[in-house]
C-alpha positions as CSV (number, residue, x, y, z in Angstrom):
1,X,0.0,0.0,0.0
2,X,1.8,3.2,-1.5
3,X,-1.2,5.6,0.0
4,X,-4.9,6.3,1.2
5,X,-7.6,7.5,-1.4
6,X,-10.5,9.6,0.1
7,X,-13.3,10.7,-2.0
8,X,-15.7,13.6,-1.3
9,X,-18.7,15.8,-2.8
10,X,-17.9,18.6,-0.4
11,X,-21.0,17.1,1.4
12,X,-21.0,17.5,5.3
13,X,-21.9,13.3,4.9
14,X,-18.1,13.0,3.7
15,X,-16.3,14.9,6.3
16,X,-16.0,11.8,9.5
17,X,-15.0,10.0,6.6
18,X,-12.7,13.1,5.5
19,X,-11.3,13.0,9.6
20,X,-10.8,9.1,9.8
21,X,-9.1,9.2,6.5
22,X,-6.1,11.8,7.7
23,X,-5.8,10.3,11.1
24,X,-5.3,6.3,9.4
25,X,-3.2,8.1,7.2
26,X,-0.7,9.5,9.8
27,X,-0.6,6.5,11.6
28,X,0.2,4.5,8.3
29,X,2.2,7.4,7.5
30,X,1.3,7.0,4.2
31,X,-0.2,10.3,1.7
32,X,-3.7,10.8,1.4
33,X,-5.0,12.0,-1.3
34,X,-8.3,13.8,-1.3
35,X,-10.3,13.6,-4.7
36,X,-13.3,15.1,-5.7
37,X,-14.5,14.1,-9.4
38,X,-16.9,16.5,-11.2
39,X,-19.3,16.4,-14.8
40,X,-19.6,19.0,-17.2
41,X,-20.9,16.3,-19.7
42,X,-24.2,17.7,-19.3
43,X,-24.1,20.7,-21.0
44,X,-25.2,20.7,-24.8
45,X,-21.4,22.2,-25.7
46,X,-19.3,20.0,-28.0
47,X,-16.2,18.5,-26.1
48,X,-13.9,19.2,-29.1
49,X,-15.2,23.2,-28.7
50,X,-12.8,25.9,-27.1
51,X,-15.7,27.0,-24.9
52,X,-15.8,23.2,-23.3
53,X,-12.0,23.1,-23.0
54,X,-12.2,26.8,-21.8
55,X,-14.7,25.7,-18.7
56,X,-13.6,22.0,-17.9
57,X,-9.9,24.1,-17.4
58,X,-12.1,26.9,-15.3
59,X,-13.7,23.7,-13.5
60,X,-10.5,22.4,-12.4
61,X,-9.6,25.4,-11.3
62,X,-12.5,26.2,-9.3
63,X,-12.4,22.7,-7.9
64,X,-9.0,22.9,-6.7
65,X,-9.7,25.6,-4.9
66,X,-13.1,24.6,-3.4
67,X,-10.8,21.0,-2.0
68,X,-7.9,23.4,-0.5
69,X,-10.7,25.3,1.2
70,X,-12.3,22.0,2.6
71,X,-9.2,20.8,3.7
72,X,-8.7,23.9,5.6
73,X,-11.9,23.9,7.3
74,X,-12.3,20.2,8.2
75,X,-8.4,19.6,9.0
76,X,-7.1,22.9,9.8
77,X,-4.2,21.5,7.1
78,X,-3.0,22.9,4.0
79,X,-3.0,20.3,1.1
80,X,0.7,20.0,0.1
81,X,2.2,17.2,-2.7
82,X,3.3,15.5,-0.3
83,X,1.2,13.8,2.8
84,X,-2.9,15.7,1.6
85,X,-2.6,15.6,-1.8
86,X,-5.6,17.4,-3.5
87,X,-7.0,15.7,-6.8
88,X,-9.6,16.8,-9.2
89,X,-11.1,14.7,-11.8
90,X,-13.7,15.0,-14.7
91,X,-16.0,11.6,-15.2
92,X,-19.9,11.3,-15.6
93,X,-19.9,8.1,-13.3
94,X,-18.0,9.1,-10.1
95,X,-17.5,5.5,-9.0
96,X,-15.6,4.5,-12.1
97,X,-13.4,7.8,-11.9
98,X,-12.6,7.1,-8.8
99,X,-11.9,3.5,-9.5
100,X,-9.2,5.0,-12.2
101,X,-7.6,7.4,-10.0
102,X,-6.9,4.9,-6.9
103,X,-5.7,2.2,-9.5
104,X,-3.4,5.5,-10.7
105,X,-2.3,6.7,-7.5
106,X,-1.7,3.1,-6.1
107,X,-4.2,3.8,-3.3
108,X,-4.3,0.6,-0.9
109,X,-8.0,2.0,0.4
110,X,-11.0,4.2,-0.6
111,X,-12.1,6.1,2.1
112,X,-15.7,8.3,1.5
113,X,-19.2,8.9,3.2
114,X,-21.9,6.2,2.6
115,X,-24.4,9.3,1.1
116,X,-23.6,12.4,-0.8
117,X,-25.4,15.0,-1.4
118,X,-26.7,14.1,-5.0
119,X,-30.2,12.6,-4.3
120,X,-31.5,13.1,-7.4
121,X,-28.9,11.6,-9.6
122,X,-28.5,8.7,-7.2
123,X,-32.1,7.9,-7.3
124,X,-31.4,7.9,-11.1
125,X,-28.1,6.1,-11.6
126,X,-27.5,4.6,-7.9
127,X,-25.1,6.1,-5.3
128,X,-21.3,6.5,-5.8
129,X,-20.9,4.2,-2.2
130,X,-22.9,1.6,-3.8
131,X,-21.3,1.6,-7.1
132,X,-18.0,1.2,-5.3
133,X,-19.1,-1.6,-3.3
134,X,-20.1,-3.4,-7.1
135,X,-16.8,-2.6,-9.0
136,X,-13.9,-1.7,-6.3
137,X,-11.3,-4.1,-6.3
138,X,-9.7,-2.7,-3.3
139,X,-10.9,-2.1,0.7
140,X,-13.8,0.5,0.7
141,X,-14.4,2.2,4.5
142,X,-17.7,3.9,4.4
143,X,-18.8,6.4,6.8
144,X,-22.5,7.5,7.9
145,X,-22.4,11.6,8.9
146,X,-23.5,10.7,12.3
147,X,-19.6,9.0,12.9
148,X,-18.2,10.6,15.9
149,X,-14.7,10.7,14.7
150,X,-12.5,8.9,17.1
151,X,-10.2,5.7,17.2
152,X,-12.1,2.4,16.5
153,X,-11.4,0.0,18.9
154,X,-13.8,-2.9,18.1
155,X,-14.6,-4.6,14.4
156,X,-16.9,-6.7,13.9
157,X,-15.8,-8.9,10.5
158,X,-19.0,-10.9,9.5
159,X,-17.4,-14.3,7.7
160,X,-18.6,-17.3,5.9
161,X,-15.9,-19.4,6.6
162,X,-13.9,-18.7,3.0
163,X,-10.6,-18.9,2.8
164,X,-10.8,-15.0,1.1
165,X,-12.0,-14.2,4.8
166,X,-8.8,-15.2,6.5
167,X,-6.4,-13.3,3.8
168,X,-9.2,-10.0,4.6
169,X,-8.8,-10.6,8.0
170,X,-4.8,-10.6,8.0
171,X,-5.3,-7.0,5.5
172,X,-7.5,-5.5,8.4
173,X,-5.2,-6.6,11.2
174,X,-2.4,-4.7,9.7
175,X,-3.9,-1.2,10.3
176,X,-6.2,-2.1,13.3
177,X,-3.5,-3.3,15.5
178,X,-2.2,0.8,15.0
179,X,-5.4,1.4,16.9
180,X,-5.2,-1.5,19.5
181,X,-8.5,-2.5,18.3
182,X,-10.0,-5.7,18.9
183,X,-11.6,-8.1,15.9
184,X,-14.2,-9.7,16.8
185,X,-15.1,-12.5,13.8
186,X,-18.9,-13.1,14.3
187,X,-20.5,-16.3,12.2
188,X,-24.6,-17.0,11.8
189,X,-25.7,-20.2,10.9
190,X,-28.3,-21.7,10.2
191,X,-30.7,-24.9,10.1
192,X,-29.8,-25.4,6.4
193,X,-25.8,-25.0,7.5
194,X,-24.1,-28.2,8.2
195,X,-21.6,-28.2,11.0
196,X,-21.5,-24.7,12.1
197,X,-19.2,-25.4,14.8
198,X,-17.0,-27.7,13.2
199,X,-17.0,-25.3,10.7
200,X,-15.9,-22.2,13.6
201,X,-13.0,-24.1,14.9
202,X,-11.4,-24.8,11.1
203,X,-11.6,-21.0,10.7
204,X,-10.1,-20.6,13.4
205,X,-7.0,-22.9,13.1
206,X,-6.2,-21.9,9.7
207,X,-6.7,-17.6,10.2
208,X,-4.4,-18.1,13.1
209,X,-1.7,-20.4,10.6
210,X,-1.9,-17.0,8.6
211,X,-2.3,-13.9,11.0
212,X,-0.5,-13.2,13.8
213,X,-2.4,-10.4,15.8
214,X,-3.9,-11.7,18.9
215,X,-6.8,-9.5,19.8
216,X,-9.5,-11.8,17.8
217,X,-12.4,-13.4,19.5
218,X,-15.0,-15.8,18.0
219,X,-19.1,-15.9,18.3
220,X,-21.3,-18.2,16.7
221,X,-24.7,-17.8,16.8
222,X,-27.7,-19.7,14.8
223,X,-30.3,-18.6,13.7
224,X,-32.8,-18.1,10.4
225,X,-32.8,-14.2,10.5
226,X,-29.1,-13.6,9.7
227,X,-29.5,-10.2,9.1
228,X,-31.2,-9.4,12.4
229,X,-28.9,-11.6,14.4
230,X,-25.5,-9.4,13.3
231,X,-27.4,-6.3,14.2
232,X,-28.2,-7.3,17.2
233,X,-24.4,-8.1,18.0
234,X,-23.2,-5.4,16.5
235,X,-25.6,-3.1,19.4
236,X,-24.3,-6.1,22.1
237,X,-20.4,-4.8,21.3
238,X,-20.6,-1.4,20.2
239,X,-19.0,-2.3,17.6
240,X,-17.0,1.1,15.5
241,X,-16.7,-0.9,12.5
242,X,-18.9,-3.7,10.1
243,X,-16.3,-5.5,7.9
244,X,-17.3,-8.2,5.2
245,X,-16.2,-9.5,2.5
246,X,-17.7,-8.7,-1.4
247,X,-18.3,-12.1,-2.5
248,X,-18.5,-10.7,-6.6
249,X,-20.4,-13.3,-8.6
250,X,-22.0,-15.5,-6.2
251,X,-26.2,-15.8,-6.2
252,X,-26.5,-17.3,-2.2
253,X,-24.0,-17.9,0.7
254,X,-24.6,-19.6,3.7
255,X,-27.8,-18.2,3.9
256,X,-27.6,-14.1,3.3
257,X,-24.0,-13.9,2.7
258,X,-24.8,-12.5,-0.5
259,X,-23.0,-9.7,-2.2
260,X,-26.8,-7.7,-1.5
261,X,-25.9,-8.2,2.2
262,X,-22.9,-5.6,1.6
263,X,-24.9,-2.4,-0.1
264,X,-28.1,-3.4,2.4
265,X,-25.9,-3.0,5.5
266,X,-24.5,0.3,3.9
267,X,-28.1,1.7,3.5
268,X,-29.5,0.2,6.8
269,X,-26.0,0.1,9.6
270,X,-25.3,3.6,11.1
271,X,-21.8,2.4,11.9
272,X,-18.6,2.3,9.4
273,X,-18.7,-0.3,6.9
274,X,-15.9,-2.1,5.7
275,X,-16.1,-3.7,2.0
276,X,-13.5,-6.0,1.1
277,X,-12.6,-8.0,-2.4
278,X,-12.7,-11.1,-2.4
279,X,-8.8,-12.6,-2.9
280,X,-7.8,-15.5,-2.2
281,X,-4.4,-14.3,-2.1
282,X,-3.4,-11.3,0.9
283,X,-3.3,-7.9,-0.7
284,X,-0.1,-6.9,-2.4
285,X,-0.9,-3.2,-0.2
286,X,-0.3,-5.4,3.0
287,X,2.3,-7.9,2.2
């Protein structure tokens, strides 16, 4: 992981996310860049005109400005090219643009809010958060505004026993244990599920063959209403942070470990969520 990519609509939903972003950054002491991607492929001007080039070069302009100002405001830090690193983009779909810029910058994360301020064009093409979740090949940490910006301390990773899991697992440990925090891996099963508990103490042999941080407990729990049942624990342990892996491509998993369960707890947890890719290799950031 070369450094952190934290994307923003200048919304006051993106600045806890904004916050965590610079303080994981400093204690990774890695860059942060902060992006914000714009569209002026709306108006009716032709893109090979002078007076498009003329105001997509007054939009970066503008833009640059308006992310220095926000980076003031929210940080009391001025964006330099070397640790907050401001970045403006042009792209009609936000999520894809900022899908090209962290593959660009060699981000090891996307940090943004889970909402932006764009209600109508999210009714109409879906929200930037969710199209992340669907395309991002690398960790995505959304924040709700109501994050009380502070350290987390407890995680909650949601598994289905996959191998992918344990590699996730060992990515997460490598930044949490700069927090001290504790991960807590938390397993439903159900009546459908064969040998949920066998199934527990395998996980738990082979993550600890792979990952050496120590403050990791185990719950399983069974029940029919998965979804209710990790709420529910989530509230027991105050947990700071969901994490759960995007299982791209699969219809049904273990019940509701379905790559749905991912954007549902975005629109539904008022907690950080924590999307990561399915590998079944450990992240090159991480290694």
């Amino acid at each position: 992981m070369k450094s952190l990519l934290y994307a923003t609509d200048y919304s006051e939903n993106s600045i806890p996310a904004f916050k965590f972003a610079w303080k994981l950054s400093q204690k990774m002491n890695l860059p942060l860049y902060v992006l914000h991607v714009f569209d002026i492929t709306a108006t009716f001007i032709s893109t090979v005109s002078i007076a498009y080039v003329r105001m997509e070069e007054a939009s970066f302009k503008k833009h640059a400005e308006l992310l220095r100002e926000f980076c003031l405001e929210h940080l009391g830090v001025e964006p330099d090219k070397r640790k907050l690193i401001p970045v403006v983009a042009e792209g009609s779909i936000p999520a894809n643009t900022i899908l090209e810029k962290a593959e660009s910058l060699e981000a090891g994360m996307i940090v943004a809010g889970k909402t932006g301020s764009t209600l109508v064009k999210d009714l109409l093409i879906g929200s930037t958060a969710t199209g992340l979740i669907e395309k991002s090949a690398l960790p995505l940490m959304l924040f709700p505004a109501s994050f009380a910006t502070g350290d987390i301390k407890t995680i909650v990773y949601a598994t289905a026993f996959e191998q992918a899991d344990i590699y996730a697992i060992r990515d997460i440990a490598h930044w949490a244990s700069l927090f001290n925090a504790t991960i807590k891996v938390f397993h439903v099963s159900t009546n459908e599920e064969y040998a949920g508990e066998d199934q527990m103490e395998w996980f738990k042999e082979m993550l600890f063959q792979k990952v050496q941080y120590t403050p990791i407990t185990f719950e399983l729990r069974f029940s029919e209403d998965i979804f209710s049942s990790l709420a529910d624990y989530l509230n027991e342990e105050k947990a700071d942070l969901l994490a759960m892996l995007e299982r791209e491509g699969q219809q049904l998993l273990t019940g509701l470990w379905h790559r749905d369960l991912v954007k549902r707890m975005k629109g539904e947890m008022n907690i950080p969520l924590l999307s990561m890719p399915k590998s079944e290799v450990p992240s090159p950031g991480f290694t």
